[in-house]
C-alpha positions as CSV (number, residue, x, y, z in Angstrom):
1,X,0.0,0.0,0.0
2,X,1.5,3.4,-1.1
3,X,1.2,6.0,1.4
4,X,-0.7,9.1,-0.1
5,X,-1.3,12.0,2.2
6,X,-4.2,13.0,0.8
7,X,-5.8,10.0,1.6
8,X,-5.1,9.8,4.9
9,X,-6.2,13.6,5.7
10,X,-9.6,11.9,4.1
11,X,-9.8,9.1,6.8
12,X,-8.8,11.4,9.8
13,X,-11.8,13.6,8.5
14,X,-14.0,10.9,8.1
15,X,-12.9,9.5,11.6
16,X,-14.1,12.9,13.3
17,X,-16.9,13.0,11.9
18,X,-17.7,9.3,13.1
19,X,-16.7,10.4,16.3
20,X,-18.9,13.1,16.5
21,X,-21.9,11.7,15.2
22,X,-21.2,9.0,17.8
23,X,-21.0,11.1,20.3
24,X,-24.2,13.0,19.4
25,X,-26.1,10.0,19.5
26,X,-29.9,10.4,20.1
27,X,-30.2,9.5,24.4
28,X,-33.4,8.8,26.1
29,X,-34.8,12.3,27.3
30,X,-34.5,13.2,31.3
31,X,-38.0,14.9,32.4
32,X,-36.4,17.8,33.8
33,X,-33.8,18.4,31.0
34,X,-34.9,21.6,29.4
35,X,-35.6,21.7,25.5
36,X,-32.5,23.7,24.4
37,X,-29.8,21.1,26.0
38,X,-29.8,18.6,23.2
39,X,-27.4,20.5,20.9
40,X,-23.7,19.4,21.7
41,X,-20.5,22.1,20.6
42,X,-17.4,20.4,19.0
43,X,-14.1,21.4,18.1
44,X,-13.1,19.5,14.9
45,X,-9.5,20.0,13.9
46,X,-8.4,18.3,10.7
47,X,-5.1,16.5,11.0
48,X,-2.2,17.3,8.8
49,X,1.6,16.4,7.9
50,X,3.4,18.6,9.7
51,X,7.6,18.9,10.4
52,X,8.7,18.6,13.5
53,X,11.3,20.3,15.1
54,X,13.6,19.3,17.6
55,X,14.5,22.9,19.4
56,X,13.5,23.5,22.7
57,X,13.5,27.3,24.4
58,X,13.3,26.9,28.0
59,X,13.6,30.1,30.4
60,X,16.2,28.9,33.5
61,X,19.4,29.6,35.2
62,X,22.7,27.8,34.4
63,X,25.0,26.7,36.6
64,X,28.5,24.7,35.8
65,X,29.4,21.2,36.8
66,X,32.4,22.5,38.2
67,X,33.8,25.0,39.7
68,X,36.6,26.9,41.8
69,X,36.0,29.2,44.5
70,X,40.1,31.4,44.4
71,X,40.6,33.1,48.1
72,X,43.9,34.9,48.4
73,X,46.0,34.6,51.7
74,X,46.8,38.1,51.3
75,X,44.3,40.9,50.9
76,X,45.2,43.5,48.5
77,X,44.5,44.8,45.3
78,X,44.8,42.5,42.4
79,X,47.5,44.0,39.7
80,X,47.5,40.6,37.3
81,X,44.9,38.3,36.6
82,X,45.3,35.7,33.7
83,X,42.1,33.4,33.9
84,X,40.0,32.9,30.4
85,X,36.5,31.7,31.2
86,X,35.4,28.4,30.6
87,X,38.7,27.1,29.9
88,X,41.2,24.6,32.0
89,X,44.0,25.5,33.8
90,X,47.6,24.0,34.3
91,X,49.0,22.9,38.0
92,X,51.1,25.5,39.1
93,X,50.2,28.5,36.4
94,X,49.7,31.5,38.0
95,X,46.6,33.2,37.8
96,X,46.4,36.3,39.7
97,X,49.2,38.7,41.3
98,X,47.9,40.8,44.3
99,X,49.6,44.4,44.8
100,X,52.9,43.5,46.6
101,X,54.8,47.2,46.9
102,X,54.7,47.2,50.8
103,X,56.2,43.6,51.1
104,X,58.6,44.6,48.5
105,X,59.6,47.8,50.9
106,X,59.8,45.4,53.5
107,X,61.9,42.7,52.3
108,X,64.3,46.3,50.9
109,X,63.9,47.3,54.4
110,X,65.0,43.8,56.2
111,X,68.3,43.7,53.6
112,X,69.5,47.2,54.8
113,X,69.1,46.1,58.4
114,X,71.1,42.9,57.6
115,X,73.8,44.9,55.7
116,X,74.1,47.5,59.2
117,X,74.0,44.5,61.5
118,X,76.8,42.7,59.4
């Protein structure tokens, strides 16, 4: 059997139709059922070949598998930072440089007391 759409549009038509009439089938009359009840309102929509596509839009939040949560042990402003989103990083790279001009005056400052004390 060849499939031919047009044909089959003509059966799912016919087979709402049956359904309906089915469905509007003459029942034996309640006493109190008032005279304007017997009329029955249907929806009839007539199926057709339609593509189908495979995107989904969804509203949401996303939040990665992994991650790293980077707390200095020295406060200070950050003068260097070297990290590109999303993408790994090697053991032992360094990734950020915090401000370091006052422990650089002290370690000056520790060598001249060294040199005097020598």
């Amino acid at each position: 059997m060849q499939y031919r759409p047009r044909q089959s549009s003509q059966l799912l038509f016919l087979f709402a139709i049956l359904l309906f009439f089915s469905h509007c089938k003459s029942k034996p009359k309640e006493k109190n059922a008032p005279k304007g009840s017997q009329a029955v309102v249907v929806d009839v929509l007539i199926a057709e070949k339609e593509p189908v596509s495979n995107i989904v839009e969804a509203n949401g939040t996303v939040i990665a598998g992994e991650y790293v949560e980077l707390r200095p042990e020295v406060s200070g402003r950050l003068t260097y930072l070297n990290l590109a989103e999303g993408r790994p990083i090697a053991k032992g790279t360094v990734i950020a440089r915090v401000n370091d001009a006052d422990l650089r005056a002290q370690i000056s400052r520790s060598k001249v007391q060294l040199d005097l004390a020598k």
